[in-house]
N, C-alpha and C positions, 0 to 999 in steps of 0.2 A: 504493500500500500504506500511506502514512503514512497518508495524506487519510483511508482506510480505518479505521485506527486512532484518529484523532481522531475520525474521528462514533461510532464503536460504544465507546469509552470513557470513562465518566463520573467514575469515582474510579479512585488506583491510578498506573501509570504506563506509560509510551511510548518503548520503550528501539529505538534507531536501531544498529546494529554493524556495521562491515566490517572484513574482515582480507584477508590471504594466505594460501594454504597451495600446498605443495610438494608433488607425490605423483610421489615417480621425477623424472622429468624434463620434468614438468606442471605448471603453476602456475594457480591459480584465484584468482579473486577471489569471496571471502562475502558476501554482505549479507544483514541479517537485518532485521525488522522485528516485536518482542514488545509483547505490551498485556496488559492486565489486564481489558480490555474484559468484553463479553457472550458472548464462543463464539461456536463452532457447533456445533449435535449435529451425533455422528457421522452422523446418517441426513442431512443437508443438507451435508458435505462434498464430496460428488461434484458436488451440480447448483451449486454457487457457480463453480464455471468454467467453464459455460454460459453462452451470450449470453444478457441479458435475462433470468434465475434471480437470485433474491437469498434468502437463508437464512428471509428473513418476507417472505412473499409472501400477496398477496389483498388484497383492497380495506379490508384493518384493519392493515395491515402497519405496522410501528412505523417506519422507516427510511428514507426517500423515496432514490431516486441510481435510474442505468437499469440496474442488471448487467449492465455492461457492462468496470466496472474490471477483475476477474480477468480473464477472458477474453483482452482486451489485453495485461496485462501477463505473462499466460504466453505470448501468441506475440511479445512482445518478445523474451522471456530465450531463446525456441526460435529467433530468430532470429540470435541469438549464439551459438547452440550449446550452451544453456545447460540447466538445469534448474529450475521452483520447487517448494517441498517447503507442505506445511500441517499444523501441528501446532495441534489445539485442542482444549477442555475447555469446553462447556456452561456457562456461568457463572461462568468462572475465567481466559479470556483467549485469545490466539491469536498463534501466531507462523508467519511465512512467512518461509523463507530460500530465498536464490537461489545459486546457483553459475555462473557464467561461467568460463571458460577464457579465461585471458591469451594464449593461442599461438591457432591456427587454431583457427576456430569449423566444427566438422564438421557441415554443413547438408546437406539431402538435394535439391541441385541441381535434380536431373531432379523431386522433387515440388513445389517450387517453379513452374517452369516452367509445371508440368501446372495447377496451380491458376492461374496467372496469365491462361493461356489461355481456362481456364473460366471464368475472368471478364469477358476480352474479347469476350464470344460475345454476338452481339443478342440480346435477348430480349422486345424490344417489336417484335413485327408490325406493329402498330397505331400509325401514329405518333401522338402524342400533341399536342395543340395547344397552339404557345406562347401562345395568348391565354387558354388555363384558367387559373379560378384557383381556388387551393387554398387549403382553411385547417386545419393541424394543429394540436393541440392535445394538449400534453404537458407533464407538472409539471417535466421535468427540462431542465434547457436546455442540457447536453453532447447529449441525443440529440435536440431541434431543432436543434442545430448540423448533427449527422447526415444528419438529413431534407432540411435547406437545401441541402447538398454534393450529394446525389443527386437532388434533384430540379428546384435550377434554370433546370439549363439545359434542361427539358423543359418546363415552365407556370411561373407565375408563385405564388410561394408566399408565403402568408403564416402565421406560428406565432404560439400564443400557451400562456401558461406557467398560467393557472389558467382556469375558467369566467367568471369575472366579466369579464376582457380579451375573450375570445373571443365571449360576450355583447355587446360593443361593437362588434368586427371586424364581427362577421353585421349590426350594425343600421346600419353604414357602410358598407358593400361589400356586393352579392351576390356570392358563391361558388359555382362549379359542383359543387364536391367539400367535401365535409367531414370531416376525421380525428380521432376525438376517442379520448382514452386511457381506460379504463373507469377506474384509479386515477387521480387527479387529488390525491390528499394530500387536503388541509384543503381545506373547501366542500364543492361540488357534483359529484358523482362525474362520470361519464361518461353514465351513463344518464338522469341528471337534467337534467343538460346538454344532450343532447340533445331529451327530451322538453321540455324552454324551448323549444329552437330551433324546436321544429315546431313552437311557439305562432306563430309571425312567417307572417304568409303566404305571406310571396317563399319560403318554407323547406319546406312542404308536400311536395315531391315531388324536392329535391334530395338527392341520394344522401349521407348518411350509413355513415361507417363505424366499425366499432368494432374497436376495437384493445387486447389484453387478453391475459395469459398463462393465462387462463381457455380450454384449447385444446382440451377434451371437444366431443364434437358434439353433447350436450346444451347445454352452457354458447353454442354457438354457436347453436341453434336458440333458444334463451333469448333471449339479444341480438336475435336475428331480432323476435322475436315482440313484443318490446318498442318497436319503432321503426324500427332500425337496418335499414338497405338492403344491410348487406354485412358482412363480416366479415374481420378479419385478424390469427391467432394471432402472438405471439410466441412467441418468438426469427423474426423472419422477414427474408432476404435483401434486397440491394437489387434486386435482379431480378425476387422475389418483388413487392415494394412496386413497383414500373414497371407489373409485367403489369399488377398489380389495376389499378393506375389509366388503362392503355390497355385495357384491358375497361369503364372508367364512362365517362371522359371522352373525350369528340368534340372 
């Protein structure tokens, strides 16, 4: 939430607060976190706690990070029992306060479990070969940390954080798989990027995919029609990301 606060504010100030409070025979702890930052419109307050939603989004978006901060830090505070609140004004700043409970954190056990389980569950049929190899390409390096943790005990992966790196990976290494993010920040989008790579010959016929919160099945037949061998909307799962790549790669 600070990290938050320092990138969307430019003038103004970055107020940090915690306290105590009493209620009956309950004690909580506050933490608040206020700026003077840029907002959020109201109509962008709900998807900012969504995986992979960020308040400017699309391939002009002002703001680079993976929307993935909220998301996290509200199943932190739920895993303390806790609550986070968002208060903000469009051009005038934004504050998030949290509530924890000092005594028992009242967590809903049995749904815990249930999700834990539905996570353990296979979902690659298809085993996947630990001699592929992979190259993702993504401007944010918390979510190639991401990608690194889920995939390498399955193939051999390699990331990289702009075009121009990933341009050198391709002309050092063949790649059986390719992940490229349509937003890329500064340079060469996603689409460009790829359309280079299929200049390389070894590159011609390996599977490309595009990875993009552009999730209309227009915006995906788009992508299709441009290059791209495959597609994969965000906000998408780890289990989601495994199939696709045990449906390309042998």
């Amino acid at each position: 939430l600070v990290s938050n606060a320092i990138k969307f504010t430019e003038n103004g100030f970055i107020y940090l607060k915690a306290k105590k409070i009493v209620e009956g025979d309950s004690e909580s702890l506050i933490l608040s976190v206020e700026d003077t930052g840029i907002g959020i419109p109201v109509d962008k307050q709900e998807i900012v706690w969504q995986e992979f939603r960020q308040a400017s989004e699309g391939l002009n978006r002002s703001f680079e990070g993976t929307g993935l901060g909220l998301t996290i830090s509200r199943k932190y505070v739920k895993m303390l029992g806790g609550e986070i609140l968002l208060k903000s004004e469009d051009g005038k700043g934004t504050t998030f306060t949290i509530k924890i409970p000092f005594k028992e954190a009242l967590i809903d056990i049995e749904s815990l479990k249930d999700e834990a389980i539905e996570l353990s569950k296979p979902v690659i049929e298809k085993r996947i070969s630990s001699r592929s190899k992979v190259l993702y390409v993504e401007d944010d390096a918390v979510a190639l940390q991401y990608i690194n943790i889920v995939l390498k005990s399955l193939c051999e992966v390699d990331t990289a954080l702009d075009a121009a790196s990933a341009i050198k990976s391709t002309e050092k290494k063949k790649y059986d798989l390719l992940m490229l993010d349509i937003n890329l920040g500064k340079g060469m989008d996603g689409v460009e990027l790829m359309q280079r790579i299929r200049q390389n010959p070894d590159y011609k016929n390996v599977p490309i995919v595009a990875v993009t919160a552009y999730a209309s099945e227009n915006d995906k037949q788009e992508f299709l029609a441009k290059g791209f061998s495959h597609y994969l909307s965000k906000p998408f799962t780890s289990n989601e990301l495994k199939k696709l790549l045990a449906e390309i790669v042998v």
